[in-house]
LOKELO-743791 format. One record per atom (N, C-alpha, C, O): y, z, x. Coordinates in steps of 0.001 Angstrom, whole numbers, padded with zeros to 6 digits, always signed. Layout:
N
YZX/...
//
This chain:
295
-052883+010086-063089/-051974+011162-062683/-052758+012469-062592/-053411+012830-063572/-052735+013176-061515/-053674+014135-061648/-053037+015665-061828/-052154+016282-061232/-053907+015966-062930/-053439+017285-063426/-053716+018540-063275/-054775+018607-063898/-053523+019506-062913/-053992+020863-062765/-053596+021461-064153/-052818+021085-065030/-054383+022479-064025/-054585+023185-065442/-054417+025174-064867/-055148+025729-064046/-053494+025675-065469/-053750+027340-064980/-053293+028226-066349/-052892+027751-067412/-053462+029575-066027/-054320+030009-067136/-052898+031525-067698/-052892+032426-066859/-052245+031679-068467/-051643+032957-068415/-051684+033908-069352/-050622+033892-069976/-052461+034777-069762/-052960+035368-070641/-053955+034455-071508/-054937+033860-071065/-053551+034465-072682/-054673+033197-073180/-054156+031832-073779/-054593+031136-074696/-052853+031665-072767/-052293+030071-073312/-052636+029104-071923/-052524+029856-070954/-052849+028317-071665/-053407+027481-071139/-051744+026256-070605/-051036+025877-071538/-051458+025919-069496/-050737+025279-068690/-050776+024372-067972/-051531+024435-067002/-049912+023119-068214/-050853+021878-067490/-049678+021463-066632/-048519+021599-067024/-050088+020812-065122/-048493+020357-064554/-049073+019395-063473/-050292+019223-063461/-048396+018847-062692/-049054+017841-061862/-047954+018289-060339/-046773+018279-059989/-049226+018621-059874/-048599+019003-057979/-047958+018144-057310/-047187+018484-056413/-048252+016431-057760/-047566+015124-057064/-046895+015006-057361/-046196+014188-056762/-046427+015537-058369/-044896+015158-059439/-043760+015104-058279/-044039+015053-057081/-042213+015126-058894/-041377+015140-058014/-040667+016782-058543/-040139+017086-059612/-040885+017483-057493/-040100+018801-058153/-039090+019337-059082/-038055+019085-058465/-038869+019698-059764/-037559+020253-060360/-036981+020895-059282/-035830+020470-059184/-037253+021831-058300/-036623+022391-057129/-037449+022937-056476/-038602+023181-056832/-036750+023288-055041/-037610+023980-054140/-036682+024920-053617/-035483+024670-053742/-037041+025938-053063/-036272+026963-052341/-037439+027841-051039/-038463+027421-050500/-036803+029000-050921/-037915+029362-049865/-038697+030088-050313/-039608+030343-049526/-038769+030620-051383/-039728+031222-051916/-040949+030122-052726/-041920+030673-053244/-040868+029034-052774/-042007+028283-053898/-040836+026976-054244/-039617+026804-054216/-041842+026368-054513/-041483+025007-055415/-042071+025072-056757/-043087+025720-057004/-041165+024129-057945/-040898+024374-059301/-041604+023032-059689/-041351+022112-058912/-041971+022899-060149/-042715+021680-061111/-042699+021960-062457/-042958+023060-062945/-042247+020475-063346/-042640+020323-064916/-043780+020510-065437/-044863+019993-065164/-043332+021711-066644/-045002+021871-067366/-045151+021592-068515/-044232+021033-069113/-046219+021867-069086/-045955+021831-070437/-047068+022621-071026/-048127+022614-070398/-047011+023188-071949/-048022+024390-072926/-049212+023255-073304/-049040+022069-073585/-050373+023949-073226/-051729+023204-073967/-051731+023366-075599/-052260+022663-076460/-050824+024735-075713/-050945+024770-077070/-049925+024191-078153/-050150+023994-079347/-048698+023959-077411/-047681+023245-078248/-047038+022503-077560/-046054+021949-078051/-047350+022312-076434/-046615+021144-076108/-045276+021146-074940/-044784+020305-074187/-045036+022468-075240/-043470+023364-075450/-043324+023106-073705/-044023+023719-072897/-042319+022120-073333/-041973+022438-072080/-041972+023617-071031/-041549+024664-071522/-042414+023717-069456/-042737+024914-068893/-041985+024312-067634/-041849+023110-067407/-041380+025682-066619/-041349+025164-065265/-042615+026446-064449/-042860+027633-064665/-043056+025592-063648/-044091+026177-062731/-043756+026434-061705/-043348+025475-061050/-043741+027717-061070/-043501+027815-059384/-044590+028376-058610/-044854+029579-058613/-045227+027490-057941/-045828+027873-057134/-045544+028502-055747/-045188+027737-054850/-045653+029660-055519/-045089+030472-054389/-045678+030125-052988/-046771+029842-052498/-044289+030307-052569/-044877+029463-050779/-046174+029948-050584/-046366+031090-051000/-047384+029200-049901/-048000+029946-049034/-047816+030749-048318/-048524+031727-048559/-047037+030892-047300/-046291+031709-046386/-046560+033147-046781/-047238+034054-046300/-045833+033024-047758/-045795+034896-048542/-046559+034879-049434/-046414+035878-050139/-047687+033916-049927/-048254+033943-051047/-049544+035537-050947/-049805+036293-051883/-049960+035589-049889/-050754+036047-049114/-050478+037418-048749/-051388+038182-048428/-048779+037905-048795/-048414+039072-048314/-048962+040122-049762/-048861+039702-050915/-049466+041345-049465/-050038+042146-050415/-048865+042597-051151/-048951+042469-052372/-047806+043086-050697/-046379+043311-051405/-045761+042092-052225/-045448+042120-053415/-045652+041057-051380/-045368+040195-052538/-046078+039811-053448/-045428+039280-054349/-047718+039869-053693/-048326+039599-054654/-048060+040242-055561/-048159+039757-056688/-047473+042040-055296/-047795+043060-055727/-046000+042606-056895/-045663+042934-058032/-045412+041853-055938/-043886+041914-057161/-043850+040727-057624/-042717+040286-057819/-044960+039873-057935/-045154+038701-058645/-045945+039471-059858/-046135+039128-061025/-046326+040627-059141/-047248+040229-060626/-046304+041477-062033/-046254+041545-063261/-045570+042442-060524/-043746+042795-061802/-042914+042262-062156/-042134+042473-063085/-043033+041154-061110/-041809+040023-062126/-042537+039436-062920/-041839+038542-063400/-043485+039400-063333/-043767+038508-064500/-044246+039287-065912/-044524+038834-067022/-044224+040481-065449/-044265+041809-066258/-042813+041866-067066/-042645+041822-068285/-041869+041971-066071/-040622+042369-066557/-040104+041650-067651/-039801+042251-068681/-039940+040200-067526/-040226+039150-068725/-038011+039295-068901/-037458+039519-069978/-037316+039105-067665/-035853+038990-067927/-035343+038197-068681/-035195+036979-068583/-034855+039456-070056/-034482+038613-070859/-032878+038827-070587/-032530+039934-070174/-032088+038016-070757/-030455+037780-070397/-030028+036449-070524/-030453+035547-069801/-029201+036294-071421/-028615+035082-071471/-028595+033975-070483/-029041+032880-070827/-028017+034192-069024/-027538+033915-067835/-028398+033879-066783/-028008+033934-065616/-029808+033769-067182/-031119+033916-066649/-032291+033059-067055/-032417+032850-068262/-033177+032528-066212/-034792+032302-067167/-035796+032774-066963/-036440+033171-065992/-035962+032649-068748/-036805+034154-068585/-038137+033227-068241/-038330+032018-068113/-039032+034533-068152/-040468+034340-067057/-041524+034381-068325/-041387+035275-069159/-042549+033432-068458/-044020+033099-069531/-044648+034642-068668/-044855+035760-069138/-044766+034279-067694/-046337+035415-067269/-046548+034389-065715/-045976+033438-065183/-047555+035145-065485/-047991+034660-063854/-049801+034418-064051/-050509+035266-064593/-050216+033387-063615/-051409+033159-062988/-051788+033378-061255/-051446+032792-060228/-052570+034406-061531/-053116+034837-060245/-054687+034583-060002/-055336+035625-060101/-055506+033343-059683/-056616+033298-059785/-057593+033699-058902/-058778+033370-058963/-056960+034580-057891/-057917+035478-056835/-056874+036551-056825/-055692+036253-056656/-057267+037807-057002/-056214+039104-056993/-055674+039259-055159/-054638+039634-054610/-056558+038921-054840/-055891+039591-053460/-055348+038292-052285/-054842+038445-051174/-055614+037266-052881/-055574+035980-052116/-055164+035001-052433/-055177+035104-053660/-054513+033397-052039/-055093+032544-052558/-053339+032095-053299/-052370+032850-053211/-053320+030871-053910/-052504+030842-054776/-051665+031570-055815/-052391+032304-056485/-050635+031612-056111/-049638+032542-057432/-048623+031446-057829/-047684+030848-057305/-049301+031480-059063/-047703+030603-060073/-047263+031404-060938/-048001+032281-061386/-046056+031278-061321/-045106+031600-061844/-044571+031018-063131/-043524+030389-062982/-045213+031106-064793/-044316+030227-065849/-043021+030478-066094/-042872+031675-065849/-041979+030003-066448/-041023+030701-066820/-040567+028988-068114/-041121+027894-068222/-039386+029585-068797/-038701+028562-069974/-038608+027275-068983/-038596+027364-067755/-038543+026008-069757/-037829+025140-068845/-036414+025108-070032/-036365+025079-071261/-035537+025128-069119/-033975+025135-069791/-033405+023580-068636/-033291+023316-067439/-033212+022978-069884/-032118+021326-069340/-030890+021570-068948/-030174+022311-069621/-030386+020908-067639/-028935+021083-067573/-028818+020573-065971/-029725+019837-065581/-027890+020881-065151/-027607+020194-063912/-026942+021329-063259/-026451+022280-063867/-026958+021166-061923/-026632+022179-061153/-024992+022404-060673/-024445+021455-060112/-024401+023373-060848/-023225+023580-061206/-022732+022960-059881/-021802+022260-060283/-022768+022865-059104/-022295+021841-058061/-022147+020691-058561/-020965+020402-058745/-022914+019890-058866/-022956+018684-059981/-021462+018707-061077/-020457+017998-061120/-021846+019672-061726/-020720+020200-062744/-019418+020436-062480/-018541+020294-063333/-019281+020674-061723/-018439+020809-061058/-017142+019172-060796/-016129+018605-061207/-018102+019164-059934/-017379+017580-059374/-017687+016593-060477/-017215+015460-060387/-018281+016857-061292/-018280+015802-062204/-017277+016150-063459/-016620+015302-064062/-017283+017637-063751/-016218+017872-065307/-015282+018799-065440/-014721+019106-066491/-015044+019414-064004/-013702+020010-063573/-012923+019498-062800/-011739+019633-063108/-013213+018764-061587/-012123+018929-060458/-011261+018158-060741/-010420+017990-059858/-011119+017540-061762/-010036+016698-062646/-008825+018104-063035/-007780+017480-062851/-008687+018539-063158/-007990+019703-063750/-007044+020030-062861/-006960+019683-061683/-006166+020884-063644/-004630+021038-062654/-005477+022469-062014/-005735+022933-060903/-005737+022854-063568/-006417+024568-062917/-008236+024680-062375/-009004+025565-062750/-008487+023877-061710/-009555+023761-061197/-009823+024861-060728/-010883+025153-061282/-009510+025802-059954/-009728+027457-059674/-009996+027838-060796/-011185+027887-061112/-009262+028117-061480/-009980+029231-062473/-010881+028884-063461/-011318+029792-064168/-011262+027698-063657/-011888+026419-064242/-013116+026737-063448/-014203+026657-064020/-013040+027187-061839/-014893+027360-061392/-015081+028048-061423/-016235+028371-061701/-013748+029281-061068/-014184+031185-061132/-014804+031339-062262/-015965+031747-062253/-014118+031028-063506/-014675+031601-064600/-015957+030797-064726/-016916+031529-064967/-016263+029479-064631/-017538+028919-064546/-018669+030224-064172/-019571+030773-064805/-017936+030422-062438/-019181+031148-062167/-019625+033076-062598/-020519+033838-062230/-018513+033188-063476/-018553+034595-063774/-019713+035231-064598/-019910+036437-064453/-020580+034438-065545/-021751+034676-065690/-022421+034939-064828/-023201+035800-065235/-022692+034603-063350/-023313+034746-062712/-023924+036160-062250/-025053+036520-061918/-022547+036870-062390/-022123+038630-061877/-022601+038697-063194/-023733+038616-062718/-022839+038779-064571/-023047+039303-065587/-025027+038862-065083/-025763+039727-065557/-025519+038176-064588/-026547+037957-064575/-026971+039042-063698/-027918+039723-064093/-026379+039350-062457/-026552+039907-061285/-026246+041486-061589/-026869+042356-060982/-025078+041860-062733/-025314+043279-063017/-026631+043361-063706/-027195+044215-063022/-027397+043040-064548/-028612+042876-064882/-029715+043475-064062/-030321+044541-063960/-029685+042321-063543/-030447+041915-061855/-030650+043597-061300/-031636+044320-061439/-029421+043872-060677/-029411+045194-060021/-029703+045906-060414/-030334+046654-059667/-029561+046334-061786/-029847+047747-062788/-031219+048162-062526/-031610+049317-062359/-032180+046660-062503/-033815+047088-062447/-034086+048438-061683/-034748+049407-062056/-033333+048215-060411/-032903+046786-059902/-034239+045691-058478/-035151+045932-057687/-033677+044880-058843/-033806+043396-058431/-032888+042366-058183/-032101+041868-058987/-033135+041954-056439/-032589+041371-055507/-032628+039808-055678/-033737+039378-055364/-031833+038920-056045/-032274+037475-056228/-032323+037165-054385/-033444+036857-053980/-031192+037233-053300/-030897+036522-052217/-031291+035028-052155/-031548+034620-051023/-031361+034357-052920/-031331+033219-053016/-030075+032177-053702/-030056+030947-053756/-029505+032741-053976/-027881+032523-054087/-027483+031498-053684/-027109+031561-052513/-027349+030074-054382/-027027+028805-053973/-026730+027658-055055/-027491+027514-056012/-025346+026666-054835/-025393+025776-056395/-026989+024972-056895/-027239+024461-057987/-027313+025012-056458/-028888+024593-056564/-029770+025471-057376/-030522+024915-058176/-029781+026672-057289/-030270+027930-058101/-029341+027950-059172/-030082+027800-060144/-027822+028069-059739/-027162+027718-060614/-027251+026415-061448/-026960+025348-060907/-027680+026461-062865/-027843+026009-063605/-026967+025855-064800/-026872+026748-065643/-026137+024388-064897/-024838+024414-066700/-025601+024062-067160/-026039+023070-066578/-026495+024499-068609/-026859+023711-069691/-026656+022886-069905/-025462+022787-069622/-027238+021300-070576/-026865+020608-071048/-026231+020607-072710/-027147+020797-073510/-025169+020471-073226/-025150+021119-074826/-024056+021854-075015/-022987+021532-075533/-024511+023185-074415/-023576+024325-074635/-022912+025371-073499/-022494+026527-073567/-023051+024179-072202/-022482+025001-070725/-022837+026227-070234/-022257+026813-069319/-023965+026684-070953/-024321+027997-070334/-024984+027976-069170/-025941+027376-068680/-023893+029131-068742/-024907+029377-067039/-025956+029887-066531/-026170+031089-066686/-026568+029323-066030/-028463+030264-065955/-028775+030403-064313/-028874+029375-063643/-028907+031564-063773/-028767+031746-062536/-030732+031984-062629/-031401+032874-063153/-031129+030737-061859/-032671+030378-061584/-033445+030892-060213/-033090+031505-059207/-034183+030556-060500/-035399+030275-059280/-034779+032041-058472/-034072+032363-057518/-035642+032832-059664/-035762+034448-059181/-036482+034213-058037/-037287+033290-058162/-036453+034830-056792/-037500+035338-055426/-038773+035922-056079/-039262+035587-057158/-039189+036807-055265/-040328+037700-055971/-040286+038552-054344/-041404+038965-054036/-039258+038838-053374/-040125+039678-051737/-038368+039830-052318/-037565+038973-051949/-037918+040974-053225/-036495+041022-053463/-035712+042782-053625/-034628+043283-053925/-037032+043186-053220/-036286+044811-053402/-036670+045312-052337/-037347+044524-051676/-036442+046857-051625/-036687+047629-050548/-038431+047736-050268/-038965+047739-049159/-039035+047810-051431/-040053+048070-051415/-040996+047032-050306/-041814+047587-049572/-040870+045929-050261/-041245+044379-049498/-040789+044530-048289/-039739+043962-047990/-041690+045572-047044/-041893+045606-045857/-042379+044625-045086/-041953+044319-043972/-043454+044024-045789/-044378+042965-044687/-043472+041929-044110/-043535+041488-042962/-042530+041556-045141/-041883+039883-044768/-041278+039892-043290/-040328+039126-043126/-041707+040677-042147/-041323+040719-041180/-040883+039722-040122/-039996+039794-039271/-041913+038603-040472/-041847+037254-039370/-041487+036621-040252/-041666+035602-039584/-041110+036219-041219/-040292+035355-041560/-039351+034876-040883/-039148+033674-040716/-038625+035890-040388/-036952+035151-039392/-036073+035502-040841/-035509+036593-040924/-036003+034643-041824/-035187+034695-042519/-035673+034273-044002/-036341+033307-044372/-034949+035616-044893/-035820+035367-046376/-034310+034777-046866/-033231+035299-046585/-034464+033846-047480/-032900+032782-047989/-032911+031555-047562/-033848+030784-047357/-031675+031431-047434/-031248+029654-047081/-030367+029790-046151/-029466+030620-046266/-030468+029125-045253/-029350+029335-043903/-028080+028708-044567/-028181+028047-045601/-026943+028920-043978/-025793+029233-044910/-025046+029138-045865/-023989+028608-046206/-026424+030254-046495/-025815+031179-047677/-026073+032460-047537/-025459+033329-048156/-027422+032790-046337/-028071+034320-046426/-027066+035016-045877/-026145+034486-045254/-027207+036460-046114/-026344+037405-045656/-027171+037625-044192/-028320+037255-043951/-026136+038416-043188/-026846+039102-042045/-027942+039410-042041/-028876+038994-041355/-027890+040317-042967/-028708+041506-043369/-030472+040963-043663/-031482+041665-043711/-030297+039170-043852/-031305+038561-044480/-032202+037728-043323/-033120+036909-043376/-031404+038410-042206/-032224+037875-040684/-032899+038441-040445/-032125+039398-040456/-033772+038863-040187/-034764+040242-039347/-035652+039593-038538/-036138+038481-038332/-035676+041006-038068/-036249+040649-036785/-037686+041259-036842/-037966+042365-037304/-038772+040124-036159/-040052+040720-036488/-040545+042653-035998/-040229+043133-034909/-041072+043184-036731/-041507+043848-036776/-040602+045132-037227/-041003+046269-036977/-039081+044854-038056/-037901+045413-038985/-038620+045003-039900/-039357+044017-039926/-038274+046249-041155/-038519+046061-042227/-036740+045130-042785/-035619+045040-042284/-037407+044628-044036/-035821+043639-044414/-035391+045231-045405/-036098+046110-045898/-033814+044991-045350/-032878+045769-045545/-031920+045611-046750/-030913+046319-046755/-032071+045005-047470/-030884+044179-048879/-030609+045209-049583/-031167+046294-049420/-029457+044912-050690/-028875+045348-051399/-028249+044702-052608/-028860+043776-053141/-027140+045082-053072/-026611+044722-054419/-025357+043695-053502/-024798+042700-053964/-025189+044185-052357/-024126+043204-051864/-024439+042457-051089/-023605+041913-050365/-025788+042196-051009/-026827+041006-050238/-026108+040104-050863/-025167+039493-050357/-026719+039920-052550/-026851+038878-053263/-024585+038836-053616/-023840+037897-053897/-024457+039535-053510/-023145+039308-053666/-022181+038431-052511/-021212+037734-052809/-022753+038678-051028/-022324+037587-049870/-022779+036049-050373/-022276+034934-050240/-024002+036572-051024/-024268+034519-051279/-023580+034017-052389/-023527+032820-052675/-022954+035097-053134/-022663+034749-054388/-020877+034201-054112/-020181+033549-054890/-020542+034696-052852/-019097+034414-052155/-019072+033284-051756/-018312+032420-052193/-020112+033086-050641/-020178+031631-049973/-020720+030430-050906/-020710+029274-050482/-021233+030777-052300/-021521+029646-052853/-019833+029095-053868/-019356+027978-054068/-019364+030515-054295/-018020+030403-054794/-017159+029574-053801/-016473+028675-054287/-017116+029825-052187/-016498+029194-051826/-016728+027869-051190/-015883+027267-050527/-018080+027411-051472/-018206+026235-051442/-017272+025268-052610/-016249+024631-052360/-017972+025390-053918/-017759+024849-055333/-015728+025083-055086/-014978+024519-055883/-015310+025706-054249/-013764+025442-054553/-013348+024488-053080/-012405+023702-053163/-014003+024607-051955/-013361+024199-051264/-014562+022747-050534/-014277+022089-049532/-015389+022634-051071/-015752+021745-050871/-016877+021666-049507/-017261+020528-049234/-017234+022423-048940/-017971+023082-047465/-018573+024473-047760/-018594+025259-048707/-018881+024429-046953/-019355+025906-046996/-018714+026894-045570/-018540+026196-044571/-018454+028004-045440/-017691+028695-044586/-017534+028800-043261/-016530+029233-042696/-018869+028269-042578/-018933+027606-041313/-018495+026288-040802/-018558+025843-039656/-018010+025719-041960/-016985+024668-041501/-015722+024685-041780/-015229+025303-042723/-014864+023718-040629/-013749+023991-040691/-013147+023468-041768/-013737+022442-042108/-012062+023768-042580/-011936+023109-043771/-010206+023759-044073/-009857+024901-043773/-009271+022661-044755/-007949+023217-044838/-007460+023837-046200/-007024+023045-047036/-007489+025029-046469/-006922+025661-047245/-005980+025703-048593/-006109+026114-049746/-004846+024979-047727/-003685+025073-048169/-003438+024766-049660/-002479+025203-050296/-004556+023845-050222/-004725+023625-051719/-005347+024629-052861/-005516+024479-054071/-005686+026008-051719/-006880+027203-052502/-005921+028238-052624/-004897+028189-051943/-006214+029528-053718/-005210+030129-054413/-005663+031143-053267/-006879+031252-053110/-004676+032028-052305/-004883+032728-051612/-005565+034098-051656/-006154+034701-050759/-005219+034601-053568/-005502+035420-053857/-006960+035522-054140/-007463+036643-054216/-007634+034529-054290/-009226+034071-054813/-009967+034258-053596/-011047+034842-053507/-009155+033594-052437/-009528+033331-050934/-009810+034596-050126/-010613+034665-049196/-008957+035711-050656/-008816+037085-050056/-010298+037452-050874/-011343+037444-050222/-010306+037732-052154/-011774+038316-052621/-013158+037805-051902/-014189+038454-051722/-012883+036506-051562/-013886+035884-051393/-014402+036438-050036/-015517+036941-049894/-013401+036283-048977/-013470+037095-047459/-013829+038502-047564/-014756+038978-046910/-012945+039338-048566/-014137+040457-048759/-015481+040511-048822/-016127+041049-047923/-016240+039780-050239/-016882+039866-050402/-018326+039350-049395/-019491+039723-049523/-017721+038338-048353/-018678+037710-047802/-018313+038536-046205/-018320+037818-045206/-017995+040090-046041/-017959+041140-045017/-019198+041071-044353/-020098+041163-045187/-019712+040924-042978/-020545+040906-042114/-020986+042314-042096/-022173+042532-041854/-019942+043593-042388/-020113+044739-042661/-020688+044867-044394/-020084+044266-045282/-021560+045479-044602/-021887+045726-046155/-020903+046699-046752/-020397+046329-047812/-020538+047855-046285/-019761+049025-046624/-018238+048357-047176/-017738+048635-048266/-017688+047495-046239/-016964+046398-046466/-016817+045590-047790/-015791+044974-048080/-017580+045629-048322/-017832+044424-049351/-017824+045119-050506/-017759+046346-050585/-017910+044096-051712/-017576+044584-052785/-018912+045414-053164/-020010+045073-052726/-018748+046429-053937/-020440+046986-053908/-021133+046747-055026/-022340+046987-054988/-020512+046200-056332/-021156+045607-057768/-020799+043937-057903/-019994+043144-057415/-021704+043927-058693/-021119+043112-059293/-020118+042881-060507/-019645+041861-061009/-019972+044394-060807/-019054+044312-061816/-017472+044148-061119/-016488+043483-061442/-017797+045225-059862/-016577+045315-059058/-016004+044058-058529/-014856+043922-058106/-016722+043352-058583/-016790+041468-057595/-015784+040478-058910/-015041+039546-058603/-015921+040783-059795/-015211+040429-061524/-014583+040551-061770/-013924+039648-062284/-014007+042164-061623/-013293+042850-062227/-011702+041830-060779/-010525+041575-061035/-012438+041591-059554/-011174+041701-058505/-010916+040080-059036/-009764+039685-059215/-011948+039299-059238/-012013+037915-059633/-011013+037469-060547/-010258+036497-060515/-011205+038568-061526/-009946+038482-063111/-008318+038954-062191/-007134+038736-062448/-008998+039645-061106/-007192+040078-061017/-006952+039241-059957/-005742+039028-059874/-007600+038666-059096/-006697+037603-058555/-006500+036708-059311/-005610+036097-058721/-006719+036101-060340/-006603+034796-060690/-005564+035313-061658/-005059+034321-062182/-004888+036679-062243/-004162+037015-062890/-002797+037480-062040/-001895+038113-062588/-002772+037206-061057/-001758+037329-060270/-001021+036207-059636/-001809+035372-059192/+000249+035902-059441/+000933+034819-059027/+000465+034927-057425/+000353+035872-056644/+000237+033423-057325/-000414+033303-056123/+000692+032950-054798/+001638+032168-054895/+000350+033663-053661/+001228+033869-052717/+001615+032118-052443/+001095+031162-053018/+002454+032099-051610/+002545+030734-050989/+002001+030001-050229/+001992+030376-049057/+001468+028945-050494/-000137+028385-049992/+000274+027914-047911/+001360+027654-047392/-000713+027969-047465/-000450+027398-046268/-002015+026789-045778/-003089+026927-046363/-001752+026159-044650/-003087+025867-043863/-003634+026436-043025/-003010+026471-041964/-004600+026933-043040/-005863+027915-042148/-006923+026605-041732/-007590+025979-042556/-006899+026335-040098/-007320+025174-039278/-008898+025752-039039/-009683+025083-038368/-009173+026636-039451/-010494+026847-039510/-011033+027427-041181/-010266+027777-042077/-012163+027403-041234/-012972+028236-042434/-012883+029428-042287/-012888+029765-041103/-012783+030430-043188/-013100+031619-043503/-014190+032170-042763/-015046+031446-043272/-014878+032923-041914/-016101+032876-041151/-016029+032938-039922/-015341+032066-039390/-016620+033850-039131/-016527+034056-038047/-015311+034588-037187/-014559+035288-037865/-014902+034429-035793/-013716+034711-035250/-012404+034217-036442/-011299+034760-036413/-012708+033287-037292/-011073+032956-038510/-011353+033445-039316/-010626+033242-040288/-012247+034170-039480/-011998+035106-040607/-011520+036601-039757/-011142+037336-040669/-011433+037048-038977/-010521+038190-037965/-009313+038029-037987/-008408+038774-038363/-009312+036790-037471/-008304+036204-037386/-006731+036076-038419/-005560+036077-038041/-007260+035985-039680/-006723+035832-040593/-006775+037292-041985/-006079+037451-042987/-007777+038009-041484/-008279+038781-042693/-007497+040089-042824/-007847+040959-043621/-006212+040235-041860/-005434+040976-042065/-004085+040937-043039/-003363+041806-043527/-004117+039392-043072/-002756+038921-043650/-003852+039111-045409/-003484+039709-046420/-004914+038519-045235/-005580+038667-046574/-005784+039297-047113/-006012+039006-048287/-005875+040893-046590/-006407+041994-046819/-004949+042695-047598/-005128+043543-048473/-004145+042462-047383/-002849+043363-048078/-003021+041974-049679/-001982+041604-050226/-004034+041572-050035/-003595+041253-051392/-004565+041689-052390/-004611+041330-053566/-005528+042708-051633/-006245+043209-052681/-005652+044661-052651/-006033+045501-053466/
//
């Protein structure tokens, strides 16, 4: 089995590149590690090539691994190996924390439930407690997906994973990319066009944080058509806010995204009907007037 060995301050890291990933996203793939000195489980991310190379993103790999986020609802970061400063490869240690991806969790130890809504809202409400965090730095996750959401195994805690590192204003170069995220979950805003600098915000990560909510309730994601009539209208209205094609539109915290979360789900829910399309696009116009008088 062949092993690589990398280096982070003066503890020593061993992991194997053939392995089968713990995850991948667009920023890097995650591999099992483990400490030379105790043993102590590690996850490794090695950052795409792609951006490995961009001088800005080297430049916020080597602050995210500075910053060292500590938060419940998060994992936190060992340190970074950089073995050419200006070139070349960047990994990333961070905790390895056990558990399954709340999508998983989901369909496996809620949707049994009468109150399955508020059974995922509140599931995912750590998330915004992770993400007020996040912002304060602030720091942009846009990677927002049940796949990046993590339930403990044990004690159900939620751990919102696999931080970016090209995530604040400062990260001009990422120009040709096309798109820093996951196609649908990224916000607009997460398209650019070569030779635009990228543009994000606090309600970047809050559009993905909508469309992943409204996956985990309705089973799709918002570009498909999908029937309603079983979803609490009032949850459905926040959610269409929050996932506004306009930013100004949208909720602008994450505290604010919570605070509307607790009050729809604390309100008697209108009378359910069927919407023959998804939330998204021309049906979300379509519909977002009747939705809009319930916030």
């Amino acid at each position: 089995m062949p092993t690589e060995y990398i280096t982070v301050g003066r503890e020593k890291f061993a992991f194997d590149p053939q392995s089968k990933p713990l995850g991948q996203g667009a920023m890097g793939t995650v591999f099992a590690g483990r400490s030379m000195a105790d043993n102590r489980p590690v996850a490794i991310k090695i950052v795409n090539p792609r951006f490995a190379n961009i001088p800005s993103v080297r430049q916020r790999a080597r602050e995210e691994a500075q910053l060292r986020f500590r938060h419940p609802n998060l994992i936190e970061t060992v340190g970074l190996c950089e073995p050419l400063p200006n070139r070349g490869p960047i990994f990333i240690v961070s905790n390895y924390v056990s558990g399954i991806s709340i999508d998983k969790h989901v369909n496996r130890n809620l949707r049994q439930f009468d109150d399955f809504t508020r059974r995922v809202v509140m599931t995912m409400m750590p998330v915004l407690d992770a993400l007020t965090y996040l912002h304060g730095i602030p720091v942009y996750h846009l990677d927002i997906k049940p796949s990046n959401i993590m339930v403990e195994h044990g004690n159900s805690n939620v751990r919102l994973m696999d931080l970016g590192i090209a995530y604040t204003r400062e990260v001009h170069e990422i120009t040709s990319a096309g798109l820093l995220g996951t196609p649908g979950y990224a916000a607009p805003e997460q398209y650019v066009e070569v030779g635009r600098a990228l543009d994000v915000d606090a309600t970047t990560d809050l559009y993905e944080f909508a469309v992943t909510l409204y996956e985990l309730l309705v089973g799709v994601k918002p570009d498909v058509e999908a029937d309603l009539s079983d979803q609490n209208p009032n949850v459905m209205a926040v959610i269409e806010k929050a996932m506004s094609p306009d930013r100004e539109n949208r909720y602008q915290s994450a505290s604010e995204l919570k605070d509307a979360l607790n009050y729809a789900l604390s309100k008697p829910p209108r009378p359910k009907w069927v919407v023959p399309a998804a939330i998204g696009g021309a049906a979300a116009a379509a519909i977002g007037v009747g939705l809009a008088l319930l916030l």
